[in-house]
N, C-alpha and C positions, 0 to 999 in steps of 0.2 A: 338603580341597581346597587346593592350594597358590597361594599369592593371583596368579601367573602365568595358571594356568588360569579363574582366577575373572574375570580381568582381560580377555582373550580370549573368553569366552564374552557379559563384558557388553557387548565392542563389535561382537559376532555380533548382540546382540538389539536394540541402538541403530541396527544399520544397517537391521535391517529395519525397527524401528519407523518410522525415518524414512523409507522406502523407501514401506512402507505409507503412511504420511502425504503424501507424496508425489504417489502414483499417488490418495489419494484427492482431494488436491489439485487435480490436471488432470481427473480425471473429473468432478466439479465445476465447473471452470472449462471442462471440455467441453457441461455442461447450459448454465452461458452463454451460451458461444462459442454452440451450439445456437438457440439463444433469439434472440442478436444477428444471427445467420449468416442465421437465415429470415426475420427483422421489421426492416428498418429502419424508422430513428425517422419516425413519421407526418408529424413535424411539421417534418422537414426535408425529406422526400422529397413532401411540397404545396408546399415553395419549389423545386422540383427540382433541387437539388443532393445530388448524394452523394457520400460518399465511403468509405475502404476502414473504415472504423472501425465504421460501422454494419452492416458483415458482418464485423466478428469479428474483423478486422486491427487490431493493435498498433504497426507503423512504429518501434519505438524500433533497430533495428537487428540484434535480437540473434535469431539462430537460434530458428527453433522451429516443428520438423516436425510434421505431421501426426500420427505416430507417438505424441506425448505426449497427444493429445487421443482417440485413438480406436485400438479394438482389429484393425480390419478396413478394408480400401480399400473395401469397399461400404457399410460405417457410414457414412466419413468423404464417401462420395459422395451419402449423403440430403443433408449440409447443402452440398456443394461439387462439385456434379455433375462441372464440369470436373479433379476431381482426378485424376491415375493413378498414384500412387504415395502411401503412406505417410511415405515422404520431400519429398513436398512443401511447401515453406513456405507458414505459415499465410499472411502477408502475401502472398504472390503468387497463392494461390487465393483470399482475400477480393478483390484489386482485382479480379479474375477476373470473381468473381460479381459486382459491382459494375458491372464492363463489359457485363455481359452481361445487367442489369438496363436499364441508360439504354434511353430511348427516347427517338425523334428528339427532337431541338429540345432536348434537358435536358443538366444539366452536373453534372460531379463535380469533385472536386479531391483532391491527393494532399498529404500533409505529413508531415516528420517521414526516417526513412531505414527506408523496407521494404525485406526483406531476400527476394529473389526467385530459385528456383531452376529456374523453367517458362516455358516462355514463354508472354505474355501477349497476349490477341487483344482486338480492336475489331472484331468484325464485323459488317458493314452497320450501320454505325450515319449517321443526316444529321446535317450541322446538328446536332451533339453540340461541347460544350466540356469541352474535361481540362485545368485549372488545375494546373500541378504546382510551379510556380514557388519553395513550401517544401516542397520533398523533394528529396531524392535515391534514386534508388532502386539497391540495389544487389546483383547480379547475382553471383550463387552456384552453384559445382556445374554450370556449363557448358550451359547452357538455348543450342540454337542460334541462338536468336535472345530480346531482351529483349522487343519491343514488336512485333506485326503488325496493321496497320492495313490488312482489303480492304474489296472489295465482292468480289459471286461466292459461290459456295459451294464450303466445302473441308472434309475431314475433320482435325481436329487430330493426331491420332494421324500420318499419314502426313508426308510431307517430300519435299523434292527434287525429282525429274521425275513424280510421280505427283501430290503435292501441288500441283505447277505446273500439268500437265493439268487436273485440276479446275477451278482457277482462272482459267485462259484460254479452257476450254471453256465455262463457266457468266456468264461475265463476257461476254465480248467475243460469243457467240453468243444470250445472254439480255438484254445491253446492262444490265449490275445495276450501275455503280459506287458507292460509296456518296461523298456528296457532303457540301459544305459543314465538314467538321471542322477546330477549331481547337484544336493543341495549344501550351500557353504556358510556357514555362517547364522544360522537363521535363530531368533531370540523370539521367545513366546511369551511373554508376561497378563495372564490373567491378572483384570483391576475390579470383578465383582465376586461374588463369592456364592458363584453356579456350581456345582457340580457335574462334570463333564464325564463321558467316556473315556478319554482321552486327549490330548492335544494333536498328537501327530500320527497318522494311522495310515501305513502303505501295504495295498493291496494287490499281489501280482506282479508288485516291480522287482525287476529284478537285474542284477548289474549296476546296482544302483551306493551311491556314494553321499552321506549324510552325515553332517557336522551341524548340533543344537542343542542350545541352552535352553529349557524352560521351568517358567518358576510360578507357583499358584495355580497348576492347575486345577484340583480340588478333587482329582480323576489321576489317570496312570499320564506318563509321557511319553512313550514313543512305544509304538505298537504295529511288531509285522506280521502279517499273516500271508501265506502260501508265496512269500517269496525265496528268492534264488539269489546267493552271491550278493550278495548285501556288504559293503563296506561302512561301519560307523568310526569316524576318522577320532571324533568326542561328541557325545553325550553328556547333558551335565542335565539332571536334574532335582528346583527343588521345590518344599513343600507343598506336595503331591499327597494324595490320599491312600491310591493301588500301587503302583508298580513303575517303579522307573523304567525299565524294559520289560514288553511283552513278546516272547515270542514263539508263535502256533505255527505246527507245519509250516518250516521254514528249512532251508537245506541252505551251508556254505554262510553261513553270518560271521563276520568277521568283526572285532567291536578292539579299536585302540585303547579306548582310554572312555570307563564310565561311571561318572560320580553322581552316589543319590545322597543330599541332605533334609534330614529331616520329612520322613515320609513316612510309606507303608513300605514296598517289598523293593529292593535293589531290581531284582528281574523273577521273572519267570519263563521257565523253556518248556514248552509242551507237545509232545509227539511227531511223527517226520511229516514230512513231504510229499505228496501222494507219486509223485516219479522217482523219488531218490532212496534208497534202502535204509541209508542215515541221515544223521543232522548235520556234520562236521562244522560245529560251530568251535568258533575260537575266537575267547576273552580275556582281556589283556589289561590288566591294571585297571581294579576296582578301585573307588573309596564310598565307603560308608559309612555319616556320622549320625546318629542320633535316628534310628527309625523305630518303628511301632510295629512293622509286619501288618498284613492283610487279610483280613480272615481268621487268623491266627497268629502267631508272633513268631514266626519263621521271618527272617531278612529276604534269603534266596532262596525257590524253589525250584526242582525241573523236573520234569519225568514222572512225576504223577498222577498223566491225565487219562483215563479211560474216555471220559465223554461220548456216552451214548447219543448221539445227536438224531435218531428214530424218535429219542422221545420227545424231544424238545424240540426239535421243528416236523416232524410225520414221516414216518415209513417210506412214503412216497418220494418225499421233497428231494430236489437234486443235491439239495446243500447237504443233506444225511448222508446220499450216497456218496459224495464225493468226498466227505470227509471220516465216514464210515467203512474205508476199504480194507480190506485184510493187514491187519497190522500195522493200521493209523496209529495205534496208543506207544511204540516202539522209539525211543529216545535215546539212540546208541551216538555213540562218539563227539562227545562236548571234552574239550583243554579247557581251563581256566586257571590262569595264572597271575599269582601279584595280588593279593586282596587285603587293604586294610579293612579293618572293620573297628567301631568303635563309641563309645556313650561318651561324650562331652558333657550334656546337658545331667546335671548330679537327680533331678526331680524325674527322669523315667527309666534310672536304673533300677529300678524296684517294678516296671512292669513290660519291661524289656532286655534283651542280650541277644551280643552278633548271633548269627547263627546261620547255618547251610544245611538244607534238606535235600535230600539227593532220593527220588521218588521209586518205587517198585519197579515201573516202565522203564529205568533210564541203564542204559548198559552201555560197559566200557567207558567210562568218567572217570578224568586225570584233574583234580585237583591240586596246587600246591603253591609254594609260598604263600600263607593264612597271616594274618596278624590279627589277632583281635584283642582289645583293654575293653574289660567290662566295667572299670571305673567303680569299682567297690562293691558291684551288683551282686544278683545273685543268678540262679540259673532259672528265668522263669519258661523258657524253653530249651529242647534239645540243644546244644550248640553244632555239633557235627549227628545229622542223622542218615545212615546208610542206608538205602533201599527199602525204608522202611516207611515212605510216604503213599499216600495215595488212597485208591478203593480197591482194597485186594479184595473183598468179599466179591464187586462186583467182578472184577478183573476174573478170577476165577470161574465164576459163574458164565462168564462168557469167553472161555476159553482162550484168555489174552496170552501174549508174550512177555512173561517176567523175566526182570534185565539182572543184573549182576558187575563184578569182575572190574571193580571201581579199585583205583589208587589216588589214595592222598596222603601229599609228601609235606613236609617241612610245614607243621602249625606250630602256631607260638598263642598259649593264650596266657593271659597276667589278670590281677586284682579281681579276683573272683572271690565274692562271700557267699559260700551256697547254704542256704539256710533246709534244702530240702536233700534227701539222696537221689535228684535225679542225677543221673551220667554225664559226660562230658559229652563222650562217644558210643552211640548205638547206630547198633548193625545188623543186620537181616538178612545180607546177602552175603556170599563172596566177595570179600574186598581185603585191599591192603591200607596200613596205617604205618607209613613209615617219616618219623622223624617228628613226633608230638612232642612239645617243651609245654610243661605246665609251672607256674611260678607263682611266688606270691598271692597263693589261690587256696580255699577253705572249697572241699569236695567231700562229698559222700560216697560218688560213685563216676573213676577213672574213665572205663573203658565196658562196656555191657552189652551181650547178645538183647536185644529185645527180644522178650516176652508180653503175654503167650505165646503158643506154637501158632496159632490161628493168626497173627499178626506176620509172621514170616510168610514171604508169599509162596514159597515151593516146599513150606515145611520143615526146611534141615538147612542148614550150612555145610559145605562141602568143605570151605576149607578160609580161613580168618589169618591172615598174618599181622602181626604188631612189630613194628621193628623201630628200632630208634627213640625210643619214649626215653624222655627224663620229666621224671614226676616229683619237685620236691614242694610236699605242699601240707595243710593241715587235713587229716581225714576226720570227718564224721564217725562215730564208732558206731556199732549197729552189729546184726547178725553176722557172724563168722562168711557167712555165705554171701551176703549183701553188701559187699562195700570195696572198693579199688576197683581193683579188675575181676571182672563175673565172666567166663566163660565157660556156660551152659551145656547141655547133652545135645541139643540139638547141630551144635556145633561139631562136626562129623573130626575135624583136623585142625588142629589149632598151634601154627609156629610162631616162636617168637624169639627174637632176637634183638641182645645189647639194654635189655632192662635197665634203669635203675630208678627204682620208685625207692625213695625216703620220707617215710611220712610220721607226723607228730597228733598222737589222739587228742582228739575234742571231744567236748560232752556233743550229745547228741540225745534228746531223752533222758531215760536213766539207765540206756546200755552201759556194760561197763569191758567190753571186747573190741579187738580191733587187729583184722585182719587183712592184709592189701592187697592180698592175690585170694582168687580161690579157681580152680579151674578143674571141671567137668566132659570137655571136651572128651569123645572117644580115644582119640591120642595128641600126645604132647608131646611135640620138638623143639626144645629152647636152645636155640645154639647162641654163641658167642659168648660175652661177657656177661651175668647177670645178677645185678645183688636188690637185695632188698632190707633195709634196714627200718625198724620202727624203734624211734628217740624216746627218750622220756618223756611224758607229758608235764605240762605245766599247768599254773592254774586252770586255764580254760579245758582241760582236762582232769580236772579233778575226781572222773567217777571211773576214771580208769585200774582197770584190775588185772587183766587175762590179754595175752596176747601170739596171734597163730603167724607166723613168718610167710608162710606158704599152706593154702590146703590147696591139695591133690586129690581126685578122682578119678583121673583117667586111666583104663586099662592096659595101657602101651605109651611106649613113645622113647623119648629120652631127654632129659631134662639137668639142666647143671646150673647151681644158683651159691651163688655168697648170702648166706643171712646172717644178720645182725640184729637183734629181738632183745627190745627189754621190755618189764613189766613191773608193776608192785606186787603180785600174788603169784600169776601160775603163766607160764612162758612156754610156747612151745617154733621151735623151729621151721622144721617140717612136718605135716601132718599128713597122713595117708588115707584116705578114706576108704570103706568096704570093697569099692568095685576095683580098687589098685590091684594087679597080678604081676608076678616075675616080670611080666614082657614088660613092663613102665621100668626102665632105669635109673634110679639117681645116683648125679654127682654132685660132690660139694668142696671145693676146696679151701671154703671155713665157712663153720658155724658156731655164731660168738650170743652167748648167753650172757647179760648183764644183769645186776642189782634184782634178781629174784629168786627170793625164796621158794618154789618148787619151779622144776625144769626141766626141759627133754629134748634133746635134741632130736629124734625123732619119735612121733608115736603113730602105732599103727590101730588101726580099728577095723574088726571083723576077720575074719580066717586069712582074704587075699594081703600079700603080703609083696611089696617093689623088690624088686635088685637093688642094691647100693653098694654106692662106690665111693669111697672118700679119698681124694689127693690120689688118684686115681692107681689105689688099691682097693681090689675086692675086698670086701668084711663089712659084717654088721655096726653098728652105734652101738657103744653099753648104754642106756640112760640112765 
């Protein structure tokens, strides 16, 4: 025999040997596994804590399918009922069986990095505790979801609109949620690059208390639906695809502390509770760096979900009706407080900026303390949008409830280059904007009713307050009527109070005007202190010529303002336009004309003509 062949033959009989050795290895450690899988330890399981170890779970990290421990999926289902596959990792069917051992009132805990390729259920469990606070668990081979936490009854096997049925049928028609659960600590780390629903998804729980970091999901992170009283102690997550938080018909969500990096949308909040009249959800200390928005390049959404669910799961289906009930799309009473927002990364400030949508459905929303740095960007979305998200066409069509009656306090935004005239601030409903700092910021357009009328959901604005703005910034120059503050006719009452916008014109085209207020509104109330000054421009203003301090159109009101207006050609103060009558007031206790040759402190246009008052004597302007 030639020692080549000899050589070849021995490493034909070494690999089986070891092969053999092997397989008798895991069959072995399958009588174990066996043994562990059906008896946990007595003596931990009288202190009622358990966990994945005492069914057979290892946690070190490392792959290891079902497949090595048993020859058949109905073997490996005497010791792991919920398995369905061979492929299933051991650690994720042991927390499995572990899950689905707890009974009320008892608690497990997770440690170590299990290595999980199924998704994992909590069903109906009370008053249960999942310590995970030393693990990480981490999410292999594209399981739709990492962690499902209901009450209700549903088939594991199924998914999506039939799995939902179940769930809203048995839940909300049998009243089952499961209550009191507290998870602490718990780390999700996706290591392949599936695309998931979600990672954390609780259905029906409610009283429930959750603290979770998760990172790579490639899908949203944490997602409630039709729960109650929800505590999120922190949330962290990052690079995410949808939505750092989801939250559908849900009533009392209470959220400490929640940071998205690097994603799609910080949250979304969408219609009530089929028992609760409102949401009274309350959010506490946002951060958000560097995200992309979902669908659109919105950060935050809430409140503008009609969702016809007749069409998208049938007429019939329980899940329509129960989520189809008189005044499902209704998203009243959300706080949120404390929001950084902000672009680090310098390569997607050109296709993103912070931003908050506040949707048609959502009424009575308290926003405040805002921080957002665009980091040199520009405005590729709304940054603050009032009431004016959603499906109003359909909303109307089907007789919904448009919300209104928003206040947002103390925004601060910085390093804005907006290369477009979209607005800072647009608004569609009733709301308040009290305490805007805008800074080191290139704008087109301050503060602006959205337009068309067809885009406001009830038609008209009843009534818009501004209060507290300091505007010192570069504006965009453009039509008289198009740029700063726009408020429009549909705008019924328009108050404002403690202005002070000082702005320096930029080119923009080849307009060569630059006006920073112009207001429309039926009536005007500007009380307190108000000035408005336009500085000389400089180079990046070069085609500057003509400039209006204030135009006026409203019929009534009363109005008292400081202007301060220069120009190189033709300057005007205040401007009154045609629909201006006696009943519109103005004061002024100075209006300062610089370096222009033609001038006027006021002009009027059209027969209607204001009251005016200066240093508060009656009498006309000479111009």
């Amino acid at each position: 025999m030639l020692r080549r062949d000899f050589l070849v033959r021995f490493a034909k009989s070494l690999s089986a040997l070891v092969a053999g050795s092997t397989l008798a290895t895991n069959r072995g450690e399958a009588s174990s596994l066996q043994a562990t899988a059906n008896t946990p330890s007595d003596s931990r399981k009288g202190k009622g804590l358990l966990s994945p170890h005492m069914f057979g779970g290892i946690c070190d990290g490392k792959s290891r399918p079902l497949s090595l421990y048993y020859s058949s999926i109905e073997e490996a289902q005497r010791d792991y009922p919920a398995a369905i596959s061979l492929q299933d990792e051991l650690d994720g069917v042991a927390i499995q069986k572990m899950f689905d051992y707890l009974s009320d009132g008892q608690s497990c805990f997770l440690r170590g990095t299990p290595r999980v390729n199924t998704t994992l259920y909590l069903s109906n469990k009370n008053n249960v505790s999942v310590d995970a606070s030393a693990a990480v668990i981490l999410i292999d081979n594209g399981p739709r979801f990492c962690l499902v936490v209901h009450g209700g009854k549903i088939d594991r096997n199924l998914s999506g609109a039939d799995w939902s049925e179940q769930l809203v049928q048995s839940a909300y028609e049998k009243e089952t949620p499961c209550r009191g659960l507290k998870i602490d600590g718990l780390r999700v780390n996706s290591v392949d690059s599936a695309r998931r629903s979600t990672q954390l998804l609780a259905y029906f729980c409610d009283d429930a208390v959750i603290n979770a970091e998760i990172s790579n999901s490639n899908g949203a992170g944490l997602e409630l639906r039709h729960c109650v009283n929800v505590q999120l102690e922190k949330l962290v997550v990052r690079n995410f695809s949808t939505y750092g938080l989801f939250i559908y018909q849900c009533h009392g969500v209470r959220v400490e502390s929640l940071q998205a990096y690097r994603g799609g949308r910080i949250y979304a909040i969408k219609q009530r509770h089929k028992f609760y009249p409102t949401l009274d959800h309350v959010i506490h200390n946002i951060r958000a760096v560097d995200l992309r928005g979902f669908d659109d390049k919105a950060w935050a959404t809430g409140g503008d979900a009609f969702d016809d669910e007749s069409r998208r799961l049938g007429r019939d289906s329980h899940a329509a009706l129960n989520r189809n009930f008189p005044g499902h799309e209704i998203a009243e009473n959300v706080s949120i407080e404390n929001v950084t927002m902000m672009i680090e990364d310098a390569s997607l400030r050109d296709n993103s900026n912070p931003s908050i949508h506040i949707g048609c459905y959502a009424k009575n929303w308290k926003i405040s303390n805002v921080v957002m740095d665009f980091n040199g960007g520009g405005l590729i979305t709304i940054p603050l949008l009032i009431g004016g998200r959603g499906d109003i066409q359909q909303g109307k069509a089907s007789n919904a409830t448009f919300g209104g009656g928003h206040i947002i306090e103390a925004i601060s935004a910085a390093n804005i280059n907006a290369t477009n005239a979209n607005a800072f601030v647009n608004y569609a409903v009733d709301s308040v904007v009290n305490g805007l700092r805008l800074e080191r910021a290139t704008l087109g357009c301050i503060v602006s009713q959205l337009e068309p009328e067809k885009m406001l959901p009830v038609g008209g604005i009843d009534k818009f307050e501004l209060k507290g703005l300091v505007a010192d910034i570069n504006l965009l120059m453009g039509g008289i009527q198009d740029r700063g503050i726009r408020i429009l006719k549909n705008t019924r009452l328009f108050v404002s109070e403690n202005l002070v916008v000082r702005v320096k014109p930029v080119n923009y085209g080849s307009s060569q005007n630059c006006c920073p207020i112009y207001v429309a509104a039926k009536t005007w109330k500007a009380l307190g202190v108000n000035s408005i000054e336009i500085e000389t421009a400089d180079s990046r203003g070069s085609n500057h010529r003509n400039s209006i301090g204030l135009l006026v159109d409203s019929s009534d009101g009363d109005i008292n303002f400081s202007v301060a207006v220069s120009a190189p050609s033709n300057a005007t103060a205040i401007y009154a336009g045609k629909d201006v009558t006696p009943a519109l007031h103005i004061q002024a206790s100075q209006l300062t004309l610089y370096g222009v040759p033609t001038s006027k402190r006021v002009t009027m246009d059209g027969s209607g003509k204001p009251t005016l008052f200066q240093k508060n004597k009656q009498g006309a302007w000479i111009n």
